[in-house]
C-alpha positions in Angstrom: 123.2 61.2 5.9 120.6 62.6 8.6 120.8 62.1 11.9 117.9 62.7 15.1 118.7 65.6 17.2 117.5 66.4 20.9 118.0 69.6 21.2 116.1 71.7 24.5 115.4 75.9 24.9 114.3 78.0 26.7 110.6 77.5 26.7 107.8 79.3 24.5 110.3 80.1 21.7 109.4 77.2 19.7 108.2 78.6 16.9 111.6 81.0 16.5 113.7 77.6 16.9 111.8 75.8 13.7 112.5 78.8 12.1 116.7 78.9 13.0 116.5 75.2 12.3 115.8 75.0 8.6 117.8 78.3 8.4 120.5 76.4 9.4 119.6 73.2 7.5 116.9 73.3 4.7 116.6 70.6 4.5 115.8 69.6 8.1 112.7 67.9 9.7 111.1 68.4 12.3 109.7 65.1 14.0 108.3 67.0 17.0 108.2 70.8 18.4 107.9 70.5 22.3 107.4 74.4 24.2 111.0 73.9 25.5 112.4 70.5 23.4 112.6 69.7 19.3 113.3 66.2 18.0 114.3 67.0 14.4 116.2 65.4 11.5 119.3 66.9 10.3 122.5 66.3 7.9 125.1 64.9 10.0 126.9 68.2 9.6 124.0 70.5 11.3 126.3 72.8 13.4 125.2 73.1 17.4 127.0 76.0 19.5 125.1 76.8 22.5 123.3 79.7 21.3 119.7 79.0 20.7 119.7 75.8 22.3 120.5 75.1 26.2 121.3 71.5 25.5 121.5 68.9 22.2 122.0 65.6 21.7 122.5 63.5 19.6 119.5 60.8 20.0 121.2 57.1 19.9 117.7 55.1 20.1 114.2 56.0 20.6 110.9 54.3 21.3 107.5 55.4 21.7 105.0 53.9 24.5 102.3 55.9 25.9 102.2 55.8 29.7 104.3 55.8 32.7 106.3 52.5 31.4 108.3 53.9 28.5 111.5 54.3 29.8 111.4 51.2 31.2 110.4 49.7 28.0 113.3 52.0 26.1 116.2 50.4 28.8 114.4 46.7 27.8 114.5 47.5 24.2 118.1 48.5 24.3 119.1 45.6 26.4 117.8 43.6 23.8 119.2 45.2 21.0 122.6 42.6 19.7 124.0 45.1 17.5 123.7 48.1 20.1 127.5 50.2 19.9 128.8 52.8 21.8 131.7 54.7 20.4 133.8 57.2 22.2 137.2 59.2 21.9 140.2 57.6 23.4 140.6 60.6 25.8 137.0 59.7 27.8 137.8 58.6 31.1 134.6 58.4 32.9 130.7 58.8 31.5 127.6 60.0 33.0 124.2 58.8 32.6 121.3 60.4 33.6 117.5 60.4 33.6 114.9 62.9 32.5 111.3 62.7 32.7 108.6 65.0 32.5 105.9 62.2 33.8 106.4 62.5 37.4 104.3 59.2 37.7 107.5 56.9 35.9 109.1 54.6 38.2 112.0 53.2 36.8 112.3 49.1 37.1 115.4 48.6 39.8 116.6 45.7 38.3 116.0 46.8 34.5 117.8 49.9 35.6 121.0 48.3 37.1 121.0 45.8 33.9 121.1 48.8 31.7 123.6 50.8 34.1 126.0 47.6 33.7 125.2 47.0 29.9 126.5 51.1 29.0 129.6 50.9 31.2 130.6 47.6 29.6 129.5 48.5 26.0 131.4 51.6 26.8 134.2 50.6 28.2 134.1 53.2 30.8 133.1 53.5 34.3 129.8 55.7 35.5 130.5 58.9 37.6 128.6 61.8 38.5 131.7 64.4 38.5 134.7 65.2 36.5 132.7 63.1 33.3 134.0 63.7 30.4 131.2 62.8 28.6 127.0 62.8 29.4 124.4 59.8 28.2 120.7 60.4 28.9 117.2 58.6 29.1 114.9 61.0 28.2 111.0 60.6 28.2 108.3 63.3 27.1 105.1 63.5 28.6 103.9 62.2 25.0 105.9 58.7 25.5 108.3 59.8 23.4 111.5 58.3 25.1 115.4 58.8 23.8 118.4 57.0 24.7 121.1 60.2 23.8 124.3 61.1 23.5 125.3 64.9 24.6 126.5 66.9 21.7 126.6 70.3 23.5 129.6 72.9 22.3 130.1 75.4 25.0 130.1 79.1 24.4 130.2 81.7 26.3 126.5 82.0 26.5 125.8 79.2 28.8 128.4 80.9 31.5 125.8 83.6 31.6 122.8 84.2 34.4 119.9 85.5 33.4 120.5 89.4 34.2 118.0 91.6 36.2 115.9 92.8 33.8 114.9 89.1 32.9 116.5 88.7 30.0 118.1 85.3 29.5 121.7 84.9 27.0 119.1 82.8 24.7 115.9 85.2 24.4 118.7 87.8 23.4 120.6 85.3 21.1 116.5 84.7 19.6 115.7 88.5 19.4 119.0 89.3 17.5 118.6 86.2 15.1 115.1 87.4 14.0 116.8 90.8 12.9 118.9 89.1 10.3 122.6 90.6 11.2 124.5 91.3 8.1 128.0 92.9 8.4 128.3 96.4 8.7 125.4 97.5 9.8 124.7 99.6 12.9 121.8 98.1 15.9 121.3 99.5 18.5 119.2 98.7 22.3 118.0 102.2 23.0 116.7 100.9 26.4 119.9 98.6 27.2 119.4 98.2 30.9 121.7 95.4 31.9 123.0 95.2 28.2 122.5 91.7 27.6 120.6 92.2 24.0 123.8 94.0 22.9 126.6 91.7 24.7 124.8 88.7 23.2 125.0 90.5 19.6 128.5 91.5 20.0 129.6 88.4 20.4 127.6 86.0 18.4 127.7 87.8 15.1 130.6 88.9 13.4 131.6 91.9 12.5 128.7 93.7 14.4 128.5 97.3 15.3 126.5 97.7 18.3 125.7 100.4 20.4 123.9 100.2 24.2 122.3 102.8 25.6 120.3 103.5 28.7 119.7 107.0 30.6 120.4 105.3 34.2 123.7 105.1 35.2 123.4 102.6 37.5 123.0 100.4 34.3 125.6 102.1 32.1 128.0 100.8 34.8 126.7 96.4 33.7 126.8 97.4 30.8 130.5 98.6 30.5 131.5 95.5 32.6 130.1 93.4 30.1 132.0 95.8 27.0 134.7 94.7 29.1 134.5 90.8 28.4 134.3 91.8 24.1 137.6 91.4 22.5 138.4 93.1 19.1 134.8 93.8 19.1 133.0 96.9 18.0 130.4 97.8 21.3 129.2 101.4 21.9 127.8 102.5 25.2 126.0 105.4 25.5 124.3 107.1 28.2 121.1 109.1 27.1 117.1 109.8 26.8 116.4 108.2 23.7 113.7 109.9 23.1 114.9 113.6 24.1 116.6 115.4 20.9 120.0 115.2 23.0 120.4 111.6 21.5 123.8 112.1 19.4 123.3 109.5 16.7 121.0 110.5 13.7 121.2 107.0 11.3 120.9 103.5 12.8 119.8 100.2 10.6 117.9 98.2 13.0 117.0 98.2 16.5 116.3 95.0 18.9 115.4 96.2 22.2 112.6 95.5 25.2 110.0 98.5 25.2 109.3 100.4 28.1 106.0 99.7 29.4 104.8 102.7 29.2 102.4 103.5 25.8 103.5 107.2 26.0 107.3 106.0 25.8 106.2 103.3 23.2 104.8 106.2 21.0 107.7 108.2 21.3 109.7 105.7 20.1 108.1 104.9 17.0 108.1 108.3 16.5 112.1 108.6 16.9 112.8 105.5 15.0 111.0 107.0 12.0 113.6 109.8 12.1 116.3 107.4 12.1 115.5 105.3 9.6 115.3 102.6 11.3 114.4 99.8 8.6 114.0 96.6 11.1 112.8 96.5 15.0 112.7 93.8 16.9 110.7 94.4 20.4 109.4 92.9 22.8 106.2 94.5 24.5 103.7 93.5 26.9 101.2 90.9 25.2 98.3 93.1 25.1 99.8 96.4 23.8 98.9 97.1 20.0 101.7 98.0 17.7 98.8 99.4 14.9 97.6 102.0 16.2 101.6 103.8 17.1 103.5 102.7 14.1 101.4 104.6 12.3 101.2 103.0 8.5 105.5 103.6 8.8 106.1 99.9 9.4 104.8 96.5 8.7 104.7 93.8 11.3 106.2 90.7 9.6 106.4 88.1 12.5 104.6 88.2 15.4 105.0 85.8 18.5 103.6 85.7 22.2 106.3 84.0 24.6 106.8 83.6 28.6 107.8 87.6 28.8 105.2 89.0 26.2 105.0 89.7 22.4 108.0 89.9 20.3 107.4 91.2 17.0 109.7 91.9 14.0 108.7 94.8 11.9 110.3 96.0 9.0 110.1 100.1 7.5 108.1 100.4 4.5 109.8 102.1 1.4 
């Protein structure tokens, strides 16, 4: 049986999560694609882990009403509702409820909204907190008057502990970058540019049986990177401190690289350069928006997805045979 999922990301990767989520469900439907939010159909099954998405839910009741009053009308609605059920594991001890809007100009109804406050604690049989909750309820309303009474569904990994890291990279851009390079087992990637080593950490842990190398020529970041190394358990994670792009560079085969560019198009050259001599058969990049890839991979590669997001262009290209 399918279900409606809530499920938010980081935004302007909206086009790479429709993609993961009919990977991870075929037969899924997407009901609406928000920059940073999906409201999607899925079989009860569909697997969330904190990877791609920030937060998911599981979407209890919805409404639509164009305007500022549609989460009033959504709290009405659900007062109304006779058959309404809320259904929680014994060990709950205390729920939250919150409220998110994009439409700065809603004003929630006082009255509606202590009627509603009273009607969830009651149905659920639990009192409301704002600490130590076991478990989160939310009223969310899009801009679009979309409004969702939901349930948080959220399982934790370890990629919602993480900050994004100096170099801008956030745990879920690298979690996106590696899941457009298609891991398979065995195989050897590599971030020639590592810098803080989040691309790497992030493919380390999220895919098994990966064999990942990080490299940067600054020491400063080597030392990140090996703290991170450090968190990996039974884990295969190189670190490796050279020039790419000087002939000192100790490895001579690697399957696929996902890495940032350098901003320079002198370095970018280089590197395609390199990669060729590697046989490298997939990249993943990310580049400023207005670089051209055409003129540098030089017939060697073809670019088989292409996306502008906040941080610039990431592309997926694949060597040709």
């Amino acid at each position: 049986m399918k279900k409606l999922y809530y499920a938010t990301f980081e935004k302007g990767l909206d086009l790479i999560v429709e993609k993961y989520i009919r990977k991870r469900d075929r037969s899924a439907r997407i009901r609406k694609l928000y920059v940073d939010s999906v409201l999607f159909f899925a079989d009860e099954h569909f697997s969330f882990v904190n990877n791609m998405f920030i937060n998911s839910y599981l979407v209890l009741d919805n409404t639509v009403k164009v305007g500022a009053g549609s989460m009033n009308m959504e709290m009405k609605h659900l007062l109304e509702k006779k058959n309404f059920k809320i259904t929680l594991p014994k060990n709950v001890k205390k729920i939250k409820l919150t409220y998110i809007y994009a439409n700065e100009k809603i004003k929630l109804d006082s009255k509606l909204k202590v009627a509603f406050e009273t009607m969830i604690s009651k149905l659920s049989k639990r009192p409301l907190g704002y600490y130590d909750t076991d478990i989160e309820f939310a009223l969310i309303s899009k801009d679009d008057g979309e409004c969702m009474f939901v349930k948080n569904i959220t399982v934790k990994s370890e990629l919602s502990k993480m900050a994004i890291d100096q170099d801008g990279i956030s745990p879920w851009l690298a979690y996106a970058m590696n899941f457009l390079s298609s891991p398979a087992e065995k195989e050897v990637s590599l971030d020639p540019f590592a810098t803080s080593g989040m691309i790497s950490y992030v493919r380390s842990l999220c895919f098994k049986k990966a064999n990942v190398i990080a490299n940067d020529e600054m020491t400063k970041n080597i030392i990140e990177i090996k703290r991170k190394a450090k968190l990996l358990k039974d884990k295969t994670f190189s670190v490796l401190n050279y020039d790419f792009l000087s002939n000192k560079f100790p490895i001579r085969y690697i399957d696929k690289i996902v890495t940032v560019l350098p901003d320079s198009k002198t370095k970018q050259a280089l590197f395609f350069e390199k990669v060729k001599t590697l046989g490298v058969k997939v990249i993943v990049c990310l580049l400023p928006k207005y670089n051209s890839l055409y003129s540098m991979i030089n017939g060697n590669y073809n670019v088989v997805e292409e996306y502008d997001i906040l941080m610039g262009k990431l592309v997926k290209l694949e060597l040709i045979k």
